[in-house]
KEKE-3310 file (N, C-alpha, C; in steps of 0.2 Angstrom, whole numbers, plus 5000, padded with zeros to 4 digits):
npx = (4897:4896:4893:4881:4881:4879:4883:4881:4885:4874:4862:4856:4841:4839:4844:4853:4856:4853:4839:4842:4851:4862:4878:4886:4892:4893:4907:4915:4931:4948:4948:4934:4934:4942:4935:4929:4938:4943:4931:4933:4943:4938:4928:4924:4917:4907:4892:4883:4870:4868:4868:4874:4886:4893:4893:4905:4914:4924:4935:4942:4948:4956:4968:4978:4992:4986:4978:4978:4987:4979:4968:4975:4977:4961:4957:4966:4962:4948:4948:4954:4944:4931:4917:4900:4886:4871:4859:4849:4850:4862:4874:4887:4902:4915:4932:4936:4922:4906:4892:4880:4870:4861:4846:4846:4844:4847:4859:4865:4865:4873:4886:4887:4888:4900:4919:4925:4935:4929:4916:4900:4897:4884:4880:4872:4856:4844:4845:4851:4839:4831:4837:4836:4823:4818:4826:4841:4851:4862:4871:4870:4878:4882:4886:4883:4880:4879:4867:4853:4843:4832:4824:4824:4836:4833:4841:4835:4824:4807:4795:4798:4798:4797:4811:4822:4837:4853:4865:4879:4892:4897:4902:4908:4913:4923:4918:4905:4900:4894:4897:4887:4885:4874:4868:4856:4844:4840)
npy = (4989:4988:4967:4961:4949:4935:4923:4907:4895:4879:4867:4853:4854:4867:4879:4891:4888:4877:4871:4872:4884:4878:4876:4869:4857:4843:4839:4849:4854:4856:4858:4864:4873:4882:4886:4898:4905:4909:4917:4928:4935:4941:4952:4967:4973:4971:4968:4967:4961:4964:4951:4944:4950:4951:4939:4934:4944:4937:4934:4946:4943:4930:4919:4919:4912:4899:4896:4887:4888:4894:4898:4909:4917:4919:4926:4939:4943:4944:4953:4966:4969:4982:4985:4983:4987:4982:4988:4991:4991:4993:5005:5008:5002:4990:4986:4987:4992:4999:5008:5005:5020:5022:5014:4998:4997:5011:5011:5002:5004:5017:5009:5003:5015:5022:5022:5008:4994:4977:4964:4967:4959:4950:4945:4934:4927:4934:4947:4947:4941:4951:4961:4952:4951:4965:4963:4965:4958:4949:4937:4920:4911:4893:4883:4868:4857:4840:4836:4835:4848:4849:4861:4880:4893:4898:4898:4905:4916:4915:4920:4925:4929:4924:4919:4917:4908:4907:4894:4894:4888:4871:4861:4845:4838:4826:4826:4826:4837:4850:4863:4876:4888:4902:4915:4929:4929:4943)
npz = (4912:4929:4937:4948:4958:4966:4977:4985:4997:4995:5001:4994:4994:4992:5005:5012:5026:5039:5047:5062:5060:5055:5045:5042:5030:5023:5010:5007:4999:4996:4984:4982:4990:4983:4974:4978:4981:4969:4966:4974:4971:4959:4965:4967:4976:4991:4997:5011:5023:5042:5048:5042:5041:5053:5057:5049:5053:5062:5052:5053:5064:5065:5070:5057:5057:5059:5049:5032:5017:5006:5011:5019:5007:5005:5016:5017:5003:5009:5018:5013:5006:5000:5009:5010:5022:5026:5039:5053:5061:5066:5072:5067:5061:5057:5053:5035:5030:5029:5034:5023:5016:5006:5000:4995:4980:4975:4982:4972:4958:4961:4963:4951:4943:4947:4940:4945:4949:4946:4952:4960:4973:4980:4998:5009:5010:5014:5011:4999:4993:4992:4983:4971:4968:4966:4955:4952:4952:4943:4940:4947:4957:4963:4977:4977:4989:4997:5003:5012:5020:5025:5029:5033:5029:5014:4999:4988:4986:4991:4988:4975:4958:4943:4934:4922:4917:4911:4908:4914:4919:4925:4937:4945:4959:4968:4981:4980:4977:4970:4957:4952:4939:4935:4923:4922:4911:4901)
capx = (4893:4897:4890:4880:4882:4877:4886:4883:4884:4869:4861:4854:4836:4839:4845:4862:4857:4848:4833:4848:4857:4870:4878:4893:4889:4898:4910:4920:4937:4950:4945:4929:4938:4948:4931:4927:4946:4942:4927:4933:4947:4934:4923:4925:4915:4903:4887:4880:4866:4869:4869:4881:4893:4894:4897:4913:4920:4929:4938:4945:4955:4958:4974:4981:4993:4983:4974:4981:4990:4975:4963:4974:4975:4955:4957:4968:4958:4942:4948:4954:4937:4928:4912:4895:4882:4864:4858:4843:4853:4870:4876:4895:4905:4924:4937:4933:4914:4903:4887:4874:4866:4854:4842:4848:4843:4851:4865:4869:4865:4878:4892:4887:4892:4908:4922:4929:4933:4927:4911:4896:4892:4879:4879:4867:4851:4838:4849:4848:4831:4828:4839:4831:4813:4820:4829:4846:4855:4867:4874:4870:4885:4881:4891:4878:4881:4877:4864:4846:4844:4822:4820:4828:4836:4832:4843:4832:4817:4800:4791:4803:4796:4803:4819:4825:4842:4856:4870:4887:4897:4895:4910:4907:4919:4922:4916:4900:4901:4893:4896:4884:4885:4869:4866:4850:4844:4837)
capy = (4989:4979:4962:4959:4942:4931:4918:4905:4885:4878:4862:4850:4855:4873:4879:4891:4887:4872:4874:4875:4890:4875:4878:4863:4853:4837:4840:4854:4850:4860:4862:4869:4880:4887:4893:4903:4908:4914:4920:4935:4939:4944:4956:4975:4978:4968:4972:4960:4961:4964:4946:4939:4955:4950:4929:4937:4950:4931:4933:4951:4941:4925:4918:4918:4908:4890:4890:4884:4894:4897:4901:4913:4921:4921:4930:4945:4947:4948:4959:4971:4970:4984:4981:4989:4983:4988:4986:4997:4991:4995:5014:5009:4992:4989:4985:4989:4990:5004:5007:5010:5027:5024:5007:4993:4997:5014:5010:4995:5009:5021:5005:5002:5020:5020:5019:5004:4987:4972:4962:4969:4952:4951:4938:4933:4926:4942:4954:4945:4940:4958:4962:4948:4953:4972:4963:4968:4953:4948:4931:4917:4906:4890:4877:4863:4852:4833:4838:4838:4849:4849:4869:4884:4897:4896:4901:4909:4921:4910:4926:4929:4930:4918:4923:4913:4907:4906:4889:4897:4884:4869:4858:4841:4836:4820:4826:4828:4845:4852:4870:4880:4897:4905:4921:4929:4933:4950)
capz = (4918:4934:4936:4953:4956:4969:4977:4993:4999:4999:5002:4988:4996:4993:5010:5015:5033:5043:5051:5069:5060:5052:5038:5040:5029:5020:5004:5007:5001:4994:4975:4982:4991:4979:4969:4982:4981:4961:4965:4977:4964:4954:4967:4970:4984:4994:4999:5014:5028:5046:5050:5038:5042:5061:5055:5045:5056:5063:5048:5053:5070:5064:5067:5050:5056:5059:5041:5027:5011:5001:5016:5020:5004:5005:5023:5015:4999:5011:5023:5008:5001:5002:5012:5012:5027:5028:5043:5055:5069:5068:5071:5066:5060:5058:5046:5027:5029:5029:5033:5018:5015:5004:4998:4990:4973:4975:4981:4967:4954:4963:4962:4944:4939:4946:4937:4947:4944:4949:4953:4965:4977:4988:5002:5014:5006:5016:5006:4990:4992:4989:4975:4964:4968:4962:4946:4950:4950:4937:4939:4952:4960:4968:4978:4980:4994:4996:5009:5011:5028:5026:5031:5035:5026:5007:4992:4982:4990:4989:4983:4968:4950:4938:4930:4916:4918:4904:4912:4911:4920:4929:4939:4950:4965:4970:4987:4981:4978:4963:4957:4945:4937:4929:4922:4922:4901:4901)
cpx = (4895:4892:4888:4878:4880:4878:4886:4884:4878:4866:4855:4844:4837:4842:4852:4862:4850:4844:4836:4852:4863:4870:4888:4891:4895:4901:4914:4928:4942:4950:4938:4929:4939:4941:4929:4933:4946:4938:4928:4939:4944:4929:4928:4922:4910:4898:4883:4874:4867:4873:4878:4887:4894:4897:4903:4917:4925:4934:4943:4952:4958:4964:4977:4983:4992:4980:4979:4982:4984:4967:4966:4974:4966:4955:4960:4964:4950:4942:4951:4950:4933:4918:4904:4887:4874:4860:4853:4845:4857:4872:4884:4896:4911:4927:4934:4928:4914:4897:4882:4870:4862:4850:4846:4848:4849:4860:4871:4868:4871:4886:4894:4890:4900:4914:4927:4927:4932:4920:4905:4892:4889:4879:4875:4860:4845:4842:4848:4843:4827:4829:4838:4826:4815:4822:4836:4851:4857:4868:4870:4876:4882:4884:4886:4881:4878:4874:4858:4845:4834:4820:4828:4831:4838:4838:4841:4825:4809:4795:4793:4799:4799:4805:4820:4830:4848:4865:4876:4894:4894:4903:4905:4914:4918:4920:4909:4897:4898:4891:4893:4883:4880:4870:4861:4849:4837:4832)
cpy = (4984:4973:4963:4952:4941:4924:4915:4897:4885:4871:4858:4851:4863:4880:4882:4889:4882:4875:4877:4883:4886:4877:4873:4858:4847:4838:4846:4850:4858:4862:4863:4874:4885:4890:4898:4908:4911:4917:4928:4937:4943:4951:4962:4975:4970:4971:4965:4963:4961:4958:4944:4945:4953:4943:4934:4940:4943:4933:4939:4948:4936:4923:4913:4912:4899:4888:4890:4890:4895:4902:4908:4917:4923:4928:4938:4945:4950:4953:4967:4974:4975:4983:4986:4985:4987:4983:4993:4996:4995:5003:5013:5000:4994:4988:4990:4989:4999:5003:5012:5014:5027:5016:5005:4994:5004:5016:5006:5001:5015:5017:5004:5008:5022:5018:5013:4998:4981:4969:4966:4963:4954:4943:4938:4934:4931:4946:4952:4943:4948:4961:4959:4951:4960:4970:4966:4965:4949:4940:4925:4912:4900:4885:4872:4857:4845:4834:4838:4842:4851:4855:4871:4890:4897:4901:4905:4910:4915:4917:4926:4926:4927:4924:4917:4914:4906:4899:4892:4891:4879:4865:4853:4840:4830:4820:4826:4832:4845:4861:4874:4887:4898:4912:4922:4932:4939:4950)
cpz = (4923:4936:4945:4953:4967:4973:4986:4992:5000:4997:4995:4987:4994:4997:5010:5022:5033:5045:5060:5066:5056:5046:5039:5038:5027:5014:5003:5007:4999:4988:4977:4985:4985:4971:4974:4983:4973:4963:4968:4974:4960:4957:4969:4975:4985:4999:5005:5019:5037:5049:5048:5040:5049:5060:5054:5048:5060:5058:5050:5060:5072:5065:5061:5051:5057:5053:5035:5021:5009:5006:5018:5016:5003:5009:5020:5009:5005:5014:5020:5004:5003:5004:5012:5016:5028:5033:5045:5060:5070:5070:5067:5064:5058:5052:5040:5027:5031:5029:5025:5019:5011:5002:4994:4983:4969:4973:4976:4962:4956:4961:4955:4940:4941:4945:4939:4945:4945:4950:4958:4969:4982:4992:5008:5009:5007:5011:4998:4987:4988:4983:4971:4965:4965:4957:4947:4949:4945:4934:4947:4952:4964:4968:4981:4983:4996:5001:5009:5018:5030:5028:5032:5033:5018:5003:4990:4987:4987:4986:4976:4962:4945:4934:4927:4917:4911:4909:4910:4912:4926:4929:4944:4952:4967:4977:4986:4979:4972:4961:4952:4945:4932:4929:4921:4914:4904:4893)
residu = (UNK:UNK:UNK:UNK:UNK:UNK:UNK:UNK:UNK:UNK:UNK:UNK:UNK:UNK:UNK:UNK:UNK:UNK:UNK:UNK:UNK:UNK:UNK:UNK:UNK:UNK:UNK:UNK:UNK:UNK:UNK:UNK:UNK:UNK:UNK:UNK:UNK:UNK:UNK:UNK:UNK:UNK:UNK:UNK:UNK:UNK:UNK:UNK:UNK:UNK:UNK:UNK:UNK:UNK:UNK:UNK:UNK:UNK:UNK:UNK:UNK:UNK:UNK:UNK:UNK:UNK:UNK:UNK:UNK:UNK:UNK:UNK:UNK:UNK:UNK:UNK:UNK:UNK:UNK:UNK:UNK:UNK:UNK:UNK:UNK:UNK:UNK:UNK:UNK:UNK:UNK:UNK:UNK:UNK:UNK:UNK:UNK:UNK:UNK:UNK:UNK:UNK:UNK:UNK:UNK:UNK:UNK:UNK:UNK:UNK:UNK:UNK:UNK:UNK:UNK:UNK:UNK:UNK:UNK:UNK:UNK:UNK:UNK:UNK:UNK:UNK:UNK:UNK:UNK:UNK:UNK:UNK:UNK:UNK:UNK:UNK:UNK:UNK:UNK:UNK:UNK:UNK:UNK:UNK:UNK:UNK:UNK:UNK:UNK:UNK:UNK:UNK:UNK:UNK:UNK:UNK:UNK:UNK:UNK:UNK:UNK:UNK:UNK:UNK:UNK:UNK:UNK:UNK:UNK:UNK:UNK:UNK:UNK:UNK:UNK:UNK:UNK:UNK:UNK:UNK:UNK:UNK:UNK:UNK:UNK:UNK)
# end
């Protein structure tokens, strides 16, 4: 069955966004890149929230050529990635994306039966706030940033119900950076 996983930056306070909307923090280098660079090798489709689909479509007209080699292999993997946006706003969205047809819980139950291959990520912490409180998240990914930013948009949903974590991997960067992979124990 495929893994729904869960992967963002987030600030040593909890935090993918400042109480401003930031989310440029200090210690991004290039080996913290380049896990964001394995991690979307691994995902089949992407399931994200209005919001975070509108940041991203940047990536669909970016000029290639000013970022650097691995940046742009991010850029072509992401824009090859199949995309799924739920949204009460939208009537339509671009590239690889599509809008979702049925509920979140639904449509992760629909990704999971078919027979494709790769991860089921969700990004943007409102969209995954919901898929934990529903229990459908698999893995959690996180790039903790040498940061305290005191409010703003949380990692982990402040409703949510304790889940028991299993550590799968951990990595530190001399920028600070420190990466952890838990799995949820069923």
């Amino acid at each position: 069955m495929r893994r729904v996983t869960y992967s963002m930056s987030v600030s040593l306070d909890g935090f993918v966004q400042g109480p401003d909307g930031d989310f440029d923090w200090p210690g991004l280098s290039d080996e913290v890149f380049a896990i964001a660079l394995d991690e979307i090798r691994d995902v089949g489709v992407h399931l994200m929230g209005r919001r975070l689909y509108e940041a991203m479509l940047y990536w669909e007209t970016v000029d290639e050529a000013e970022l650097t080699a691995p940046v742009q292999e991010w850029v072509s993997l992401w824009n090859a990635l199949p995309k799924v946006v739920f949204s009460t706003t939208l009537s339509t969205v671009r590239g690889n994306a599509r809008l979702a047809d049925s509920g979140l819980a639904d449509e992760i139950a629909r990704l999971r039966a078919e027979p494709a291959d790769g991860d089921i990520a969700i990004g943007g912490a409102t969209l995954a706030a919901q898929a934990a409180t529903l229990g459908l998240i698999d893995e959690y990914y996180m790039r903790v940033y040498p940061v305290l930013v005191g409010g703003g948009l949380p990692f982990f949903a402040r409703d949510e119900n304790r889940v028991d974590l299993e550590l799968l991997e951990t990595r530190a960067f001399d920028s600070g950076v420190a990466y952890l992979r838990h799995r949820v124990r069923r």
